[in-house]
C-alpha positions in Angstrom: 92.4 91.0 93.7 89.4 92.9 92.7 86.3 94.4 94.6 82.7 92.7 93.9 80.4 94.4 91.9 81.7 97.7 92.3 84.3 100.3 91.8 86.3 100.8 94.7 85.4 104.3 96.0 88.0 106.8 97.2 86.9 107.0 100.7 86.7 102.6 100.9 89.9 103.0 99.9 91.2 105.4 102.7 89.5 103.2 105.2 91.5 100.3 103.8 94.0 102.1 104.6 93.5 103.0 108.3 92.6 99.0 108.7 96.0 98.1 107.5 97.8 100.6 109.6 95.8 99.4 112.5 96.5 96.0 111.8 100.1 96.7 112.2 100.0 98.0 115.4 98.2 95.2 116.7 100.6 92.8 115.2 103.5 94.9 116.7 101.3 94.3 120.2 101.9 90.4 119.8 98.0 90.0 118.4 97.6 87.2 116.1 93.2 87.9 115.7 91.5 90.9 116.0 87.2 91.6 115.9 85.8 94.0 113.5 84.9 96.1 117.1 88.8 96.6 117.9 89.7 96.8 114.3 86.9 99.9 113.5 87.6 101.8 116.7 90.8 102.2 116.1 90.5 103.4 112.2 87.5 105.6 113.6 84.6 103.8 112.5 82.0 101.0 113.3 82.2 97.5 113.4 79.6 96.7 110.9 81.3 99.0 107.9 84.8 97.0 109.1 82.9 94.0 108.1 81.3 95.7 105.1 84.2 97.0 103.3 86.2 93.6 103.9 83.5 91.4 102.2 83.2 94.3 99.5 87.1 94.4 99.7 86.8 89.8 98.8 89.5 89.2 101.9 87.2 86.2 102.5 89.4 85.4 106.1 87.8 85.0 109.4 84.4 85.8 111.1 82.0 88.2 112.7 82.2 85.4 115.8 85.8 84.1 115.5 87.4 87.6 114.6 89.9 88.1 111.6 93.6 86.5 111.5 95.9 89.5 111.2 98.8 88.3 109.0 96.2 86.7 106.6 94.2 90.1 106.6 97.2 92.5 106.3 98.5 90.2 103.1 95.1 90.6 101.8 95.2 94.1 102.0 99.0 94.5 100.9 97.9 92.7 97.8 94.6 94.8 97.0 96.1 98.0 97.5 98.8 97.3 96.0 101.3 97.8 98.8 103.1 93.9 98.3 105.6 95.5 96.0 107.8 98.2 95.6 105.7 102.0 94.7 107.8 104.6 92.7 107.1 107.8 92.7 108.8 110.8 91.8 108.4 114.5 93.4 108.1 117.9 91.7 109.4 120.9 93.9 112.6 120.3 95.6 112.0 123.3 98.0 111.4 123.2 101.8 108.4 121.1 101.7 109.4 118.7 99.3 113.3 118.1 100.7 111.4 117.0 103.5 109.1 114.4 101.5 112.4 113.0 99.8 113.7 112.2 103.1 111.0 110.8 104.9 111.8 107.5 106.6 108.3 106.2 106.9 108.0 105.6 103.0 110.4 102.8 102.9 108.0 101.3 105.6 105.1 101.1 103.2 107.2 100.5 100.3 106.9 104.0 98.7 109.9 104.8 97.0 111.0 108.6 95.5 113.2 107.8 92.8 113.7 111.1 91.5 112.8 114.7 92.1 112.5 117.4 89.6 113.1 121.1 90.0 113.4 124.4 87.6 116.3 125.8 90.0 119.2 125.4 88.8 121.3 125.3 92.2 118.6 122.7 93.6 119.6 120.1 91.0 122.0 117.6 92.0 121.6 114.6 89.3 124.2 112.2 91.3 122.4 112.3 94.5 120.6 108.9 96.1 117.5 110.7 95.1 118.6 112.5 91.7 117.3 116.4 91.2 116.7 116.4 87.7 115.2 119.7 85.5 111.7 119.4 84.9 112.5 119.3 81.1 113.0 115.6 81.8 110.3 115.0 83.4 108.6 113.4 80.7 111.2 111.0 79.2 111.9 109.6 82.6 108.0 108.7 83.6 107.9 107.0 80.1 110.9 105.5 80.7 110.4 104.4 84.4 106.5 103.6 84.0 105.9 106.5 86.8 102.6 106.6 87.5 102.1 108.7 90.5 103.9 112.0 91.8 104.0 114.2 94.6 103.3 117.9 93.9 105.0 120.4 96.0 105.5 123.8 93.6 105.0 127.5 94.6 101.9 128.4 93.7 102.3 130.5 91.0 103.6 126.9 88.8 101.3 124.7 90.1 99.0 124.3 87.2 101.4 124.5 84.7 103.5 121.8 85.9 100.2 119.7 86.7 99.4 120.2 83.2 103.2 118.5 82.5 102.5 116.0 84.2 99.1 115.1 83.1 100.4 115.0 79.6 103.7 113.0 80.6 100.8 109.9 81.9 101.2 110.4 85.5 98.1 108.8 86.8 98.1 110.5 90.1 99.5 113.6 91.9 99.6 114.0 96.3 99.5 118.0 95.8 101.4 119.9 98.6 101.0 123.2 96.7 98.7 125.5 97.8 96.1 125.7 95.1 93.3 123.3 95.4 94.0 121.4 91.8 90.9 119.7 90.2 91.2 116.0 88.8 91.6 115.3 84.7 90.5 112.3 82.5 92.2 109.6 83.9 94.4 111.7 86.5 93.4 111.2 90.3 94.3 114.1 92.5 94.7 114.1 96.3 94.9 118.1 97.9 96.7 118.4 100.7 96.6 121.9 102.1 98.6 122.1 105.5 97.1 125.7 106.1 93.9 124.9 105.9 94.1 121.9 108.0 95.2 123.6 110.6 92.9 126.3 110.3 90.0 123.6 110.2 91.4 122.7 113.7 90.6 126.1 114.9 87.3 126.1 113.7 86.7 123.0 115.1 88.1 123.9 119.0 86.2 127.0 118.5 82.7 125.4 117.5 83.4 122.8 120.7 84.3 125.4 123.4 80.8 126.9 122.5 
């Protein structure tokens, strides 16, 4: 399924995302419709830009008057994002942070699947695991011969941009990086930043700006 006219845009796509997640909590409810009202104040934004991004989005179901059927809208949105079959990915960093990633339960639910994790340390590596630790050194030969096209960053960092650099020349296609160096996109390379320090400290700010 494609978008009309346009390149989807990064933040369409994260509101996508925040529909469909919604979605499944009002199906969980027993719902079978929902309105574009419901549906935007529970992503966190307005009706009309629910309507908007689904017509942009084609899922051509439902109505502004008769509200949107929610199994036809979630397969809709499984299919454009991609999320209707299996996603591998594999995870660099096989430390604190990203032991936790490898065994996070809610993947499975969104059919994200680590299928390998990669570490320079040699006590870390365990290639007979359910989730093999492999060296980095093979990094390369298994995205080529897996057709890996996304993976999750989550290095000291003092390796961060060396091992982007790896993995941009390996093919990945996009990196979810946990390190904490703000890492800028390449040709063809999408990067998300995730920085849990400076989220929190972004909460701060924001309690301290609205006790003012």
């Amino acid at each position: 399924m494609k978008l009309k006219n346009m390149m989807m845009q990064k933040d369409m796509i994260q509101r996508l995302v925040r529909y469909k997640n919604a979605l499944q909590k009002f199906k969980s409810l027993g719902l079978t419709r929902v309105f574009s009202d419901n549906l935007g104040e529970a992503a966190g934004t307005s009706a009309a830009l629910v309507r908007k991004d689904i017509s942009l989005a084609g899922l051509t179901v439902g109505n502004k008057r008769g509200g949107y059927p929610i199994d036809a809208l979630l397969q809709g949105l499984d299919a454009l994002l991609g999320t209707d079959t299996q996603q591998r990915v594999i995870l660099v960093g096989c430390g604190k942070i990203g032991t936790a990633l490898m065994h996070y339960p809610g993947f499975s639910s969104e059919s994200i699947q680590i299928v390998a994790g990669f570490d320079n340390k040699p006590d870390r590596l365990d290639p007979d695991a359910a989730i093999p630790i492999l060296p980095v050194s093979q990094l390369p030969a298994f995205v080529q011969a897996h057709g890996i096209q996304v993976a999750i960053l989550a290095v000291p960092e003092s390796a961060a941009a060396a091992v982007f650099d790896q993995l941009a020349a390996a093919g990945i296609q996009g990196v979810l990086n946990f390190s904490p160096v703000q890492l800028k996109p390449a040709p063809a390379l999408v990067v998300q930043n995730i920085n849990i320090a400076l989220e929190i400290e972004n909460l701060f700010t924001c309690i301290r700006f609205n006790q003012r």
